[in-house]
N, C-alpha and C positions, 0 to 999 in steps of 0.2 A: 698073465698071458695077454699080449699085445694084440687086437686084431684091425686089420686094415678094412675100410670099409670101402679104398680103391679096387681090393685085391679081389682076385675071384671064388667072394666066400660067404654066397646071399644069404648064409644062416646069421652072419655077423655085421650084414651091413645095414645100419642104420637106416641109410637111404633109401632103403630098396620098401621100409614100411608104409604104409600109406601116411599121407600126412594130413595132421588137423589141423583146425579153424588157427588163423593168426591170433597173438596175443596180446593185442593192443591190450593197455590198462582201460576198463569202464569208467567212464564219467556218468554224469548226472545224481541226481539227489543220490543221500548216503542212502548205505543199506541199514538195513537191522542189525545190533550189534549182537546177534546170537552167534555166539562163534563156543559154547560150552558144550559139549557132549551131555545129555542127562544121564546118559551109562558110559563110563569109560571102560570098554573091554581093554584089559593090559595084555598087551601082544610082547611079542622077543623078534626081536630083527636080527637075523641069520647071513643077509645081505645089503651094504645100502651102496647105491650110487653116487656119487659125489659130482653133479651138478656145474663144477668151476674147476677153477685154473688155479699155479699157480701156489705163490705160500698157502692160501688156505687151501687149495684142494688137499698140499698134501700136511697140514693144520688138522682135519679132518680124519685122511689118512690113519696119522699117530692115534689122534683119541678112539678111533673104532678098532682099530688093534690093543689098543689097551683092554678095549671092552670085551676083545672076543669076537668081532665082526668083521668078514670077509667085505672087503674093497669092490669097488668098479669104479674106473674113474672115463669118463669120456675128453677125447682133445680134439683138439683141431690138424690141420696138416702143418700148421703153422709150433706145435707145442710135438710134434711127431719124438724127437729125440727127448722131450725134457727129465730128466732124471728120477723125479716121482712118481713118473708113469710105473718104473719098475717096482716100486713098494707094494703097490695096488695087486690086486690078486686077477686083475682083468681092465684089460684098457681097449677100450671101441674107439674107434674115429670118427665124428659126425658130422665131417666136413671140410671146407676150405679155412683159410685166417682168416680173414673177415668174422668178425660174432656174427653176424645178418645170417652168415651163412653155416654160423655152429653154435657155439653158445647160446645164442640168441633164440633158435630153433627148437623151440619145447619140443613139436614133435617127433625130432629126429630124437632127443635127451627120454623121452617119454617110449619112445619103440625102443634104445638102447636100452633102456630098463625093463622092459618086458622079455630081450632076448637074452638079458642076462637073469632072469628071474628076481630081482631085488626085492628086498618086502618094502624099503624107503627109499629115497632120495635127500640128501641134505643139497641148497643149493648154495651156499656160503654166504659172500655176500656179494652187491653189484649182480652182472648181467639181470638172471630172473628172480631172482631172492624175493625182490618184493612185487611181485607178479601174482595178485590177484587170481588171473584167469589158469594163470600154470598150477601154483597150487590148488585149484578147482581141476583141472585135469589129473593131477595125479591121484587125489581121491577117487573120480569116476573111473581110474583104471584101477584102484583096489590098489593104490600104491601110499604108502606113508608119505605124507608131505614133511620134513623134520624144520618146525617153525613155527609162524604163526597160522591159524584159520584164514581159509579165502577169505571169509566174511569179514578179520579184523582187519588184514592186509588193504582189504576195496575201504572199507569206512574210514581208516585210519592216514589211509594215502591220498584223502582228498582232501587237503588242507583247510577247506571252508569246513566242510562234515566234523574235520575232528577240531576246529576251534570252537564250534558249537557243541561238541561234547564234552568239551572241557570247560564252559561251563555250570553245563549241566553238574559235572561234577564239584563245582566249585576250586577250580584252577582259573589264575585268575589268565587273561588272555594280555595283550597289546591291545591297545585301542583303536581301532579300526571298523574296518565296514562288519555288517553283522553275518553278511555271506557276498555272492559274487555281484561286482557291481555291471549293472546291464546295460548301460552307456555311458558316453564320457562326461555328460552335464552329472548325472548322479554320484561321476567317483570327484569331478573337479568338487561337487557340494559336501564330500564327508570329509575332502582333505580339507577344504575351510575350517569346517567342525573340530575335528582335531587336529588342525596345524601343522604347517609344514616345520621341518622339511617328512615325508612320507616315504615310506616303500611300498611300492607295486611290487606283490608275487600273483606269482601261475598257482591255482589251482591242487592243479598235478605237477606242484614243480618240485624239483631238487638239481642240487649240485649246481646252487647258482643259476641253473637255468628261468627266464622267464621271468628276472626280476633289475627292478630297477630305482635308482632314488630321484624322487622329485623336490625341490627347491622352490618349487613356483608351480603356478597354472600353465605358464609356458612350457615349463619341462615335464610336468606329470602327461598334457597329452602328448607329447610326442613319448615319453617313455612309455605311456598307453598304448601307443599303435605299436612301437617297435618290441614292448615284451609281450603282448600277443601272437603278434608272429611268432618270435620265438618261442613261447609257448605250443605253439601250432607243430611248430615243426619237431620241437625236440617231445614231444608227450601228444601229441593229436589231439590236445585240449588247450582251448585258446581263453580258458574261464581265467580272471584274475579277481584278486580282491586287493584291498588298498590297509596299510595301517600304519599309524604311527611311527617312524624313524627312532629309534633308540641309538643314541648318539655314543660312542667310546663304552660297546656294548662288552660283556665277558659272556662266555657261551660258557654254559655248565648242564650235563646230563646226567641222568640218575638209569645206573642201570639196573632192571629188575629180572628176577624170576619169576614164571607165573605155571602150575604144574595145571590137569583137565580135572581137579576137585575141587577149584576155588581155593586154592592154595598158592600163597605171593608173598615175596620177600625182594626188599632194596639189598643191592650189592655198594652201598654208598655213591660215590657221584665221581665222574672225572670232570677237568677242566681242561676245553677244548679250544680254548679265546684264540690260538696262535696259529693261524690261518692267513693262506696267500688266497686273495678272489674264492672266498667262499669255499678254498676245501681245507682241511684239517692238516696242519705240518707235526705240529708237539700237542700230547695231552699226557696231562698228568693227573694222579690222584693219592692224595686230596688236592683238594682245589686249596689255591694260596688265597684266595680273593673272599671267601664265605668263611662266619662265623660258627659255633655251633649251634645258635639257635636259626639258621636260614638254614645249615643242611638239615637240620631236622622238619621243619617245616617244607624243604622243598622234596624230601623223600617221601614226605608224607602225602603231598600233591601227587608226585609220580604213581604213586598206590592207589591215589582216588582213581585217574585217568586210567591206568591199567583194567581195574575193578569197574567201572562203567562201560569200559570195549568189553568186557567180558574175554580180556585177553589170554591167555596163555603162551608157551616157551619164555626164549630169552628175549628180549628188546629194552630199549633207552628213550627213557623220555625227557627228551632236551628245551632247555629252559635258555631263555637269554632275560643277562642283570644289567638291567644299568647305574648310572657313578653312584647311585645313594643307596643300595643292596636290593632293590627292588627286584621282585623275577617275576618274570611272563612266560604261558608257557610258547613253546614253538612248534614242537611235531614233535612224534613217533617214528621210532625206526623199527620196521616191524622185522629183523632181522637181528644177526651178527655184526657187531661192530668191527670196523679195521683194528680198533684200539683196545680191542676186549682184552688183548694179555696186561695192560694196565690194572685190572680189575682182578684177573687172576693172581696176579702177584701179590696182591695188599691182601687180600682178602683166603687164599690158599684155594679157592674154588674153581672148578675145572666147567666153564661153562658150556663146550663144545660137548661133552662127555652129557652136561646136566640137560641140552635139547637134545640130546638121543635119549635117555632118559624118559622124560615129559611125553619124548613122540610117542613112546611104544604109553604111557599109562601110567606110567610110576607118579607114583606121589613124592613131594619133597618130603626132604628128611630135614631138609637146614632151618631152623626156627629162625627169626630173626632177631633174637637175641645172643645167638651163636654164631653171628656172621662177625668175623674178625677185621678190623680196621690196622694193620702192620705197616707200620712206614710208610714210606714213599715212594711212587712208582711213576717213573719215566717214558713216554716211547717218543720214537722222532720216527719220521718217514724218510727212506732214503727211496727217490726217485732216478730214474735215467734223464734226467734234464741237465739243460746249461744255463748256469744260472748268468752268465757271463751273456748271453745272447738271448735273454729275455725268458728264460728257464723251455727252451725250444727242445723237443725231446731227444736223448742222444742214443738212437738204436745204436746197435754194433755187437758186436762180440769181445767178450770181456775174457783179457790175455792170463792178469794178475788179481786176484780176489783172496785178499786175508782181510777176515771180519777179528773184531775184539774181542774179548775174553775176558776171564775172572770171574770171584766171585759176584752174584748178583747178577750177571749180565747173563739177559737173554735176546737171543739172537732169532727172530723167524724168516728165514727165506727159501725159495728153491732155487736161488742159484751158483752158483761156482765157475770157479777158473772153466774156460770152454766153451760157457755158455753164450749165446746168443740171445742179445735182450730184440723183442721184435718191434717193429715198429705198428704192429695192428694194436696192441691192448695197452691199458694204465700204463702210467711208466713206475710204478711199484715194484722194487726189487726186491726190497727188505726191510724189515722193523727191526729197529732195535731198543732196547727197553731194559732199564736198570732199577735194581728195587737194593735200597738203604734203610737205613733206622731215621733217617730226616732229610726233608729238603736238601739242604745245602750239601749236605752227604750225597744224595743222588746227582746233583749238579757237578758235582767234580769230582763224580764217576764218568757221567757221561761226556764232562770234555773229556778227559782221558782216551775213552773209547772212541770219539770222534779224533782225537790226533792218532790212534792208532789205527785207527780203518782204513784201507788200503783196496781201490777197485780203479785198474783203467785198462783199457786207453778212453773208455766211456766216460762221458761228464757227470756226476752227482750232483744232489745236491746239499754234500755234508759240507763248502767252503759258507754256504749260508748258517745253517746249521752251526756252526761252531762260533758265527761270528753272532746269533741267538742266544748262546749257552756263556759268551763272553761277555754279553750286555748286562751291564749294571741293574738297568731297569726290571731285564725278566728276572735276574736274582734275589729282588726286593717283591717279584708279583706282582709290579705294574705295566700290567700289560691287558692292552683291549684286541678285540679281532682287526681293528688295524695298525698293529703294531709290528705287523712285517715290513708291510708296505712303508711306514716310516723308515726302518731301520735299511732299507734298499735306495731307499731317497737320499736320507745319508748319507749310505757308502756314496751313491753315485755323486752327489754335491762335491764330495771331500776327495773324492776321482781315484776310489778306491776300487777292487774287484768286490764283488758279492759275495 
């Protein structure tokens, strides 16, 4: 049942709750990593909320119907028609398009769950996911947080905190400052120390934001001032620290389970190196790039760092290699990955299913020697961008939509012919993702399915995409995280389209 929260119907409208404290993420020193229950009551959720938009809202959707659990999903005025609202056993509105003014809005997501009685909330991933103070709210309202602990989300999201518990745990770090550097003569004397060229990050950064590479004394302070501000502005924390530049890096993450008995298992690792400006285009797993003695050693890392947060649910502890196999680590995603059906398909485990699971109390069942390593597993991200105009987003409304097919191919989206891509949120439309008996088998599956994909009058970006899955280079595995960006210089040199 859909209800309007314009309409004149105060039992149902969000708005009308009172609202709490904003939820800026906390800064300053870490917390305590106590985020274990010493008694875990095992509860049954009868109701959960679903938190987000979008493929994973209704990702989510699926897995709680499998389980037996009635839906609530909240939208925006902006997602008013979208097609998975009707799956859901109840849809509130809590607000205008803009997130500031919905998604973003714990308290309005926090009163919609109290008027729908939900026992959880899962929040997917992005807007609040990894929100500290939101999942601190939803406990003091007696509501299941489905993820990780406030406590491990605030220690783990503050990039100084958690390079310093890593090596506590004996993960080894990047070489850099040892926490936040407090003025510019202190970070110009660690970059001498360990040598340019350097990256400057934010603190509280992600997604690219608040970071920058220096070459010289000249460019780290001006990159100094410029990714503070940004720091400022995009996280309300202007803290940065300084380390080591890892040159023609390969990004590789290890995703874990972790249940509220001290019970934790590696789901092996994907490889995520194939990135435009710091966000993720293709991962695959296994990784082409690591041997069997670094996956093993680097699972075996993600377990120490897990087990020292004193972590639980599902998250990814992501590593960056550089050219001689060496791995560092880099952060915690205290959340659901975009990429996690990569994971489920090699391995047959249903991880959306395995954090509702955890939240209510259950214990694993999965030993880890019973975790299955099957082929190979592909996703690619198809975005509403033009890649022809510097990948600039292409709202609109989408006329013709035939996605691909067969076997092996999984498809996750919420949209179709009719729909209207908007211009407020990601430009995420859809994942697609192929799982083979080998590499090369998976690769030309997915051209396949990328000549046969079919969406316009909207721009994609599967002309890039296909022209990645046609490179010699990524078919061999040589490929670093700037290896788009090469392969777009390129085209454009030889006065090709993207």
């Amino acid at each position: 049942m859909a209800v309007d929260a314009t309409a004149k119907q105060p039992v149902d409208r969000a708005e009308d709750r009172p609202a709490h404290e904003g939820l800026g993420i906390k800064t300053g020193d870490a917390v305590s990593a106590r985020t274990s229950r010493t008694k875990v009551k095992k509860r049954t959720f009868s109701k959960v909320l679903i938190a987000n938009r979008g493929e994973i809202a209704l990702r989510v959707i699926r897995a709680c119907r499998e389980l037996g659990i009635q839906t609530v999903v909240v939208y925006s005025e902006a997602d008013r028609d979208a097609p998975y609202l009707k799956l859901a056993d109840r849809a509130i509105c809590i607000g205008a398009a803009p997130p500031s003014q919905s998604y973003l809005r714990a308290d309005r997501i926090v009163a919609a769950a109290e008027i729908a009685d939900v026992d959880a909330i899962h929040p997917g991933y992005g807007f609040l996911a990894e929100n500290a103070d939101f999942a601190e709210q939803c406990r003091d309202s007696q509501i299941e947080f489905i993820g990780a602990s406030a406590e491990s989300i605030r220690l783990l999201g503050d990039k100084v905190a958690a390079r310093k518990l890593a090596k506590k745990a004996r993960v080894k770090t990047v070489p850099g400052s040892e926490g936040v550097v407090e003025d510019m003569e202190q970070a110009v004397k660690i970059s001498q120390e360990i040598g340019y060229p350097v990256m400057i990050k934010a603190a509280s950064g992600g997604g690219g934001k608040g970071m920058r590479i220096a070459h010289n004394e000249v460019s780290l302070r001006s990159g100094i001032r410029n990714a503070r501000v940004e720091a400022e502005n995009a996280f309300g924390d202007g803290r940065l620290y300084v380390e080591r530049l890892i040159e023609q890096p390969r990004h590789v993450e290890i995703q874990i389970l972790a249940d509220q008995h001290g019970n934790r298992i590696h789901l092996w690792e994907r490889d995520c190196s194939l990135q435009r400006r710091h966000q993720k285009v293709v991962e695959e797993s296994p990784s082409p790039s690591i041997n069997d003695k670094t996956r093993e050693a680097m699972c075996k890392a993600a377990l120490r760092m897990i087990e020292a947060a004193g972590y639980f649910s599902a998250g990814t502890v992501e590593f960056v290699m550089d050219k001689r196999g060496n791995f560092y680590f880099l952060e915690v995603n205290t959340r659901i990955q975009v990429e996690h059906p990569v994971t489920e398909l090699v391995t047959g485990i249903d991880l959306i299913k395995w954090m509702i699971r955890i939240a209510t109390g259950e214990k694993l069942s999965i030993r880890q020697k019973d975790v299955p390593a099957n082929g190979s597993a592909i996703e690619v991200r198809i975005n509403a961008e033009d890649p022809a105009h510097d990948f600039r987003p292409s709202p609109g409304r989408i006329e013709e939509f035939r996605p691909p097919g067969g076997p092996g191919v999984r498809f996750d989206t919420h949209v179709s012919a009719g729909y209207t891509i908007s211009p407020y949120y990601d430009s995420l439309i859809a994942k697609l993702i192929v799982h083979r008996s080998s590499r090369d088998e998976a690769i030309r599956c997915m051209r396949r399915c990328l000549d046969e994909f079919h969406i316009s009058p909207i721009k994609t970006t599967i002309p890039v995409l296909r022209d990645i899955f046609n490179d010699a280079d990524f078919a061999n595995g040589k490929v670093d995280t700037g290896f788009i960006e090469r392969l777009l210089a390129r085209k454009a040199q030889d006065g090709g389209d993207a």
